[in-house]
C-alpha positions in Angstrom: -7.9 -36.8 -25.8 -5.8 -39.4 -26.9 -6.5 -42.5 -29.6 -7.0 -46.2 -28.8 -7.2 -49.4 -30.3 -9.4 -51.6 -28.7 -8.8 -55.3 -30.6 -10.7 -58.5 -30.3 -8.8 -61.6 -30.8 -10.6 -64.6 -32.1 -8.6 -68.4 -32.4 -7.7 -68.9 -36.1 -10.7 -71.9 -36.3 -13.0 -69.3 -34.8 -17.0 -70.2 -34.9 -19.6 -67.4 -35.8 -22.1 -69.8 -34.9 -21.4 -69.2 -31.3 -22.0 -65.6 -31.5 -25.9 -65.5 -30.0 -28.5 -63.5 -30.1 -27.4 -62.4 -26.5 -23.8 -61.7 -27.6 -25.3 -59.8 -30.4 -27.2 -57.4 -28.1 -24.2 -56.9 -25.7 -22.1 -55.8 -28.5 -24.9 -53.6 -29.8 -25.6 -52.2 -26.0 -21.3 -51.5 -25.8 -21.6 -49.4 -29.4 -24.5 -46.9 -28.2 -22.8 -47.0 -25.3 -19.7 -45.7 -27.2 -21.8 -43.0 -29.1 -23.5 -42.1 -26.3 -20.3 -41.3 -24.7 -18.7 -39.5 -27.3 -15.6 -42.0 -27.6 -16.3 -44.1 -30.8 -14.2 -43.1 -33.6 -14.8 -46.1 -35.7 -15.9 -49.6 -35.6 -15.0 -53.0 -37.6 -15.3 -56.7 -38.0 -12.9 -58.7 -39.8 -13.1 -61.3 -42.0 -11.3 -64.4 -41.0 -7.4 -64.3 -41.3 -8.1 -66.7 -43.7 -9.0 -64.4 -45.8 -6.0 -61.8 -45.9 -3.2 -60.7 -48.6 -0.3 -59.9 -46.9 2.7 -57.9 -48.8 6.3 -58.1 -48.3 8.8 -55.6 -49.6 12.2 -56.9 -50.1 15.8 -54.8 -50.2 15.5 -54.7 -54.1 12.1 -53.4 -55.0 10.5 -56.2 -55.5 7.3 -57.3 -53.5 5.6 -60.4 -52.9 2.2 -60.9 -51.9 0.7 -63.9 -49.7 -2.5 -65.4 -49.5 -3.1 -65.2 -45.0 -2.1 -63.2 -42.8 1.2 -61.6 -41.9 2.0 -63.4 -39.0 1.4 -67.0 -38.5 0.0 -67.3 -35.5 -2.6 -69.2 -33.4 -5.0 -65.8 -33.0 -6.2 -62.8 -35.0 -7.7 -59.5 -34.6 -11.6 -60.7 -35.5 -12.6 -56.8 -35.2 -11.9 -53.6 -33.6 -13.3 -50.3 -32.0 -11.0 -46.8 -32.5 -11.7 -44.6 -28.9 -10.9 -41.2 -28.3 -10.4 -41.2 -24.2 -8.9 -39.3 -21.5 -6.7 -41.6 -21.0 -5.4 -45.9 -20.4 -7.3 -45.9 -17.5 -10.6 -44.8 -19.5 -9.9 -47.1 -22.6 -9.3 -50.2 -20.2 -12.4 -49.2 -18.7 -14.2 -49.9 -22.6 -11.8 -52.9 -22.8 -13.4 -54.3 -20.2 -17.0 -53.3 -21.5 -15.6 -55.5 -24.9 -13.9 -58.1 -23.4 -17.4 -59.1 -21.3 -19.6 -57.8 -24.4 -17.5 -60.5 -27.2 -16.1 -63.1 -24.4 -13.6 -62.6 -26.0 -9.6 -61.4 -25.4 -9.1 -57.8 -26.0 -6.3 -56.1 -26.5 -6.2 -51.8 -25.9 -3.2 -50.0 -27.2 -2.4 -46.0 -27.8 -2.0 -44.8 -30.8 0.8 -42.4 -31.3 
């Protein structure tokens, strides 16, 4: 079995208000689903980027740290699931499960 990142990506001026009682059931549904299954590792939500430190190292030791995120860009990772699955196929089947479950953009990657 191999590890997978399953991210959610919200827009940077993402709403919590639009996350319903019907989204919050969905999601719930997709995380038994996941234990049921035997593939959740681990689960989390993010705060928004808004809210991140990001650190910089530089050639001479030094290291500066940034209120916001890393990268500046239009999207961030609002929250994640770590799977344990066969395999791409079986992780893009959960991806699915959480794109539908968040309507939201998911991203799936392997872990090495």
């Amino acid at each position: 079995m191999a590890g997978y990142l399953v991210a959610i990506h919200h827009p940077d001026d993402y709403d919590q208000s639009v996350e319903d009682e019907a989204m919050g059931r969905d999601i719930d549904a997709l995380n038994h689903e996941m234990v049921a299954a035997g593939v959740r590792i681990f689960v989390g939500g993010l705060h928004p980027a808004s809210r991140a430190k990001s650190l910089r190292a530089h050639p001479d030791g030094t290291l500066l740290i940034d209120d916001g995120p890393y990268l500046q860009t239009k999207e961030h990772v609002g929250g994640f699931w770590v799977l344990e699955c066969a395999d791409m196929d079986e992780a893009l089947q959960w991806g699915r499960k959480a794109a539908l479950a968040c309507r939201a953009p998911v991203e799936v990657r392997p872990f090495h």
